[in-house]
C-alpha positions as CSV (number, residue, x, y, z in Angstrom):
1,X,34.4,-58.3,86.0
2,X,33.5,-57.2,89.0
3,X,33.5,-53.3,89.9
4,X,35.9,-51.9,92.8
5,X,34.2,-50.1,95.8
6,X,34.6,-47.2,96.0
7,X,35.3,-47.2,99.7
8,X,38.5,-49.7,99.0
9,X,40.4,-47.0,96.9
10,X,41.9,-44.4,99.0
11,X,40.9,-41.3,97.5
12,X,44.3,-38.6,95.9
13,X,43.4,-35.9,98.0
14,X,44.1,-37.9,101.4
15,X,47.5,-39.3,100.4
16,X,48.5,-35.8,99.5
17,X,47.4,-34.3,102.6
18,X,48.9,-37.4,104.7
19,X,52.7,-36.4,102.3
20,X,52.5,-33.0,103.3
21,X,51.7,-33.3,106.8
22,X,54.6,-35.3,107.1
23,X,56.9,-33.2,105.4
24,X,56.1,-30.5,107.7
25,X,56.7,-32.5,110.8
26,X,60.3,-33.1,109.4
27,X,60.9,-29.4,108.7
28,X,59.8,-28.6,111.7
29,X,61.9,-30.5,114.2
30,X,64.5,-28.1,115.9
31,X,68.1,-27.9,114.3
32,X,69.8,-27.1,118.0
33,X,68.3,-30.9,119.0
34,X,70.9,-33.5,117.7
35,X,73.5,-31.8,119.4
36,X,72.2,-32.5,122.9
37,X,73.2,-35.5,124.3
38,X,70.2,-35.5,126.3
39,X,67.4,-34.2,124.2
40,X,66.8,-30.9,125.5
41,X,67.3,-27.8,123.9
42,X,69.0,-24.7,124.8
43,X,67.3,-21.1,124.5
44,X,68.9,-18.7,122.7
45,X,72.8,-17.7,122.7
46,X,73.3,-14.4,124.3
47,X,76.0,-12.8,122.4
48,X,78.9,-12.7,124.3
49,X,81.0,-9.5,125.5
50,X,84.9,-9.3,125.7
51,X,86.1,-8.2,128.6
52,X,87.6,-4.7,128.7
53,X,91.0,-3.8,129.5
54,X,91.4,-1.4,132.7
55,X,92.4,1.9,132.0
56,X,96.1,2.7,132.2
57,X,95.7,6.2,132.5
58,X,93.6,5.4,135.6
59,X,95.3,3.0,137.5
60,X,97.2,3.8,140.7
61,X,100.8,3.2,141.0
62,X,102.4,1.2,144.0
63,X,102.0,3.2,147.1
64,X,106.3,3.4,147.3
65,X,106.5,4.6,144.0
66,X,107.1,8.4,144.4
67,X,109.0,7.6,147.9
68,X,111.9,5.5,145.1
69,X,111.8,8.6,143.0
70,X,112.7,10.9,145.2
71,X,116.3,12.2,146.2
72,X,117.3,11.5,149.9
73,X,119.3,14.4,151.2
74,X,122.4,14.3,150.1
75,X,124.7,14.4,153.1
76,X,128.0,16.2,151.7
77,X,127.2,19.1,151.4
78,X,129.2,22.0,152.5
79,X,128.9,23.5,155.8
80,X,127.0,26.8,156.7
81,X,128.3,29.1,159.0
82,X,125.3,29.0,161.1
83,X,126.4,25.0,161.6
84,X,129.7,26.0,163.1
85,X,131.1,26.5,166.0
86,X,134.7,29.1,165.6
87,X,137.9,28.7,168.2
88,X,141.6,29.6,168.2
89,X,143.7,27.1,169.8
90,X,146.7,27.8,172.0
91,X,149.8,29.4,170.3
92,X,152.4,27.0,168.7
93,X,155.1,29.2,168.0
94,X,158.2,28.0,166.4
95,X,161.5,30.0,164.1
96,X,160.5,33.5,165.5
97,X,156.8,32.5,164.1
98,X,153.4,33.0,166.0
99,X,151.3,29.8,165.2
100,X,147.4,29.5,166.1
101,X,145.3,26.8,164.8
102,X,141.7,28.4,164.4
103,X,139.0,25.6,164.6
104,X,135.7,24.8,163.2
105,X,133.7,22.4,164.8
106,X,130.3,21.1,163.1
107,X,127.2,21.9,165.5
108,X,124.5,20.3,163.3
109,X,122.7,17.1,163.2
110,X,124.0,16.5,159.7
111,X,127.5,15.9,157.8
112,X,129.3,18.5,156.1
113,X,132.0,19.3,154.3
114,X,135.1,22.2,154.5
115,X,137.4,22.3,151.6
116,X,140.1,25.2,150.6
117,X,141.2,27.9,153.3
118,X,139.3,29.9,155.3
119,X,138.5,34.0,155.1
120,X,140.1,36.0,158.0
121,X,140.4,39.3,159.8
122,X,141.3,41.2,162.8
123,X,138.7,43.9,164.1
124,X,138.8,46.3,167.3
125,X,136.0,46.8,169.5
126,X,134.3,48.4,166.5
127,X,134.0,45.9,164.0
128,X,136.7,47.8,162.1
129,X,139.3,45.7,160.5
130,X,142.9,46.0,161.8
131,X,145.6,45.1,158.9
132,X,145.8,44.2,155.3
133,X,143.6,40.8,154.7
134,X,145.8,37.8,155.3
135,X,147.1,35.4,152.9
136,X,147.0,32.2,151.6
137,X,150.0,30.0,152.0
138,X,150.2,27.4,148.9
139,X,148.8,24.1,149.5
140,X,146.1,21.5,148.1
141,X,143.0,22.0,148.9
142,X,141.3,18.6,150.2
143,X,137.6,17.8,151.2
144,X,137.3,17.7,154.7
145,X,133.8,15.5,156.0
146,X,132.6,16.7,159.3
147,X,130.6,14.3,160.5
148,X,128.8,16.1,163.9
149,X,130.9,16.9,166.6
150,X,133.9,16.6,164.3
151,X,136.2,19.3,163.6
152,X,138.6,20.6,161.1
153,X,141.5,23.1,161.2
154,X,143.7,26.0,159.2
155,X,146.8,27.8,160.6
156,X,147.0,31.0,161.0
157,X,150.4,32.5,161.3
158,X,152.4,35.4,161.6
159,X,156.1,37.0,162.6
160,X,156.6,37.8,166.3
161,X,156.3,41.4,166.2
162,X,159.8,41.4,168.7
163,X,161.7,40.0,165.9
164,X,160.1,42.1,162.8
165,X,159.3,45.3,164.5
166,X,155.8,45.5,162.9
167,X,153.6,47.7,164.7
168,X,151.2,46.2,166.4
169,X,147.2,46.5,167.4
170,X,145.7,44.8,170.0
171,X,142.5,43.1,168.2
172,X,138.9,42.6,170.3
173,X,138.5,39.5,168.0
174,X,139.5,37.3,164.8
175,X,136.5,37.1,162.4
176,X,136.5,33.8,160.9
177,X,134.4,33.0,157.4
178,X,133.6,29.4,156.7
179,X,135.1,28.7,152.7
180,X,132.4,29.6,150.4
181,X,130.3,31.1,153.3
182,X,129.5,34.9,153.2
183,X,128.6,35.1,157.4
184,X,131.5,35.3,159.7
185,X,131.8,33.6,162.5
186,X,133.1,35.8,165.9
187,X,136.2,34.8,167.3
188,X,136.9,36.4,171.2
189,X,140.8,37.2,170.8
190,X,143.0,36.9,174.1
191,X,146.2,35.6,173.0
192,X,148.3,38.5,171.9
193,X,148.7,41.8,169.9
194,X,149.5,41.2,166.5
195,X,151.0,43.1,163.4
196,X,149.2,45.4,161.0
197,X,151.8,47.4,159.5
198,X,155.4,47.6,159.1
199,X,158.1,44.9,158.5
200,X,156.7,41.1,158.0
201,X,153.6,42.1,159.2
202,X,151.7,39.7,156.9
203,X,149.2,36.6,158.3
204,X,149.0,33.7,156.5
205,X,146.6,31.1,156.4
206,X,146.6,27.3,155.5
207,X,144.3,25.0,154.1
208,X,141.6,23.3,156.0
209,X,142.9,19.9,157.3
210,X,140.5,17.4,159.6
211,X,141.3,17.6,163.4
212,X,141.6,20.6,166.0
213,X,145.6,20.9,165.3
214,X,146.6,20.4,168.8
C-alpha cells in the first residue's frame, strides 16, 4: 500500500480556521441591510420629538374680543337736568282754570327718558319760594323717550285767582326739576300773578306726556 503525501491531506487546523472565518463574515453583515431596497444602509435613527402644544395661557385672543364684551351705552337712560332745556307755554285756560303746559326739551346728543311728574315752585326775585309746593293730580306715569330735539310736557294748573279770591304774588320765575333730578331748571315767569294762599289756591301738576302741549 502506498503512503499518502502529506501535502494531499489538508491539515485540521486550516479547515477550522477557513469555518470560523466564515462564520464571522455571516455575523457580521449589517441587520438594517435587507430592508433596503437598494442596498444601502441608513445611519442611525435620531429619536424623534413630539411636537408641543402652544401654551393656552399664552395665546392672544382675537383682536375684537374685549370690543364684544363690552356694554355699548345704553341709550334710555333718564335725562339730566343739565340736558334740558325748561319753557312754559302760552295759557290754556278753561272752567275758571289757569292752564300752562311747562316744557322740557332734550339739548343733548343722546336719547333720554322722562317718566312720572315733574317738581315745581314759584320763587320771587330772591329765590324764596312763594306758596305751598304744588300737587300731583292722579295719573299713570308712562316713559317718555326724548330722542334730541324732542320734547315732553306736564300741566300745570291752578284757579283764576278772580274766581277763588286767593291772594296772589307775583312770581320772578317757575323753578322746574326734571323727575328724579335734584338741579332745577330756571323758568323766566311773565304770564300772570298766581295764588299762594287763601281759597283754591293750590297748583297741580300732571304727568309727563311726549309733545310741547300746544
Amino acid at each position: 500500500m502506498t503512503p499518502t503525501s502529506p501535502s494531499a491531506r489538508p491539515f485540521p487546523s486550516l479547515r477550522r480556521a477557513a469555518l470560523l472565518a466564515g462564520l464571522v463574515t455571516v455575523l457580521g453583515l449589517p441587520a438594517g441591510c435587507g430592508g433596503e431596497a437598494d442596498g444601502t444602509t441608513s445611519g442611525p435613527r435620531q429619536p424623534t420629538t413630539a411636537a408641543s402644544a402652544p401654551d393656552s395661557s399664552s395665546a392672544s385672543p382675537p383682536s375684537d374680543a374685549s370690543a364684544s364684551t363690552e356694554p355699548e351705552s345704553a341709550p334710555g337712560t333718564r335725562c339730566h337736568t343739565s340736558e334740558l332745556r325748561a319753557w312754559a307755554g302760552r295759557n290754556n285756560p278753561g272752567a275758571g282754570q289757569r292752564n300752562f303746559p311747562i316744557v322740557l326739551t332734550n339739548t343733548s346728543s343722546r336719547i333720554c327718558t322722562l317718566y312720572g311728574y315733574p317738581g315745581a315752585a314759584f320763587v320771587d326775585a330772591s329765590g324764596r319760594q312763594l306758596g305751598p309746593d304744588p300737587e300731583r293730580e292722579p295719573g299713570s306715569p308712562a316713559t317718555v323717550t326724548l330722542a334730541p330735539g324732542d320734547s315732553a310736557w306736564a300741566g300745570l294748573s291752578y284757579a283764576s285767582p278772580e274766581i277763588s279770591g286767593a291772594r296772589t304774588a307775583e312770581p320772578a320765575a317757575l323753578l322746574v326739576t326734571p323727575p328724579d333730578e335734584r338741579d332745577p331748571l330756571t323758568v323766566k315767569w311773565t304770564a300772570e300773578e298766581v295764588p299762594v294762599a287763601g281759597n283754591e289756591s293750590e297748583i297741580s301738576l300732571t304727568v309727563f306726556q311726549a309733545g310741547t302741549g300746544a
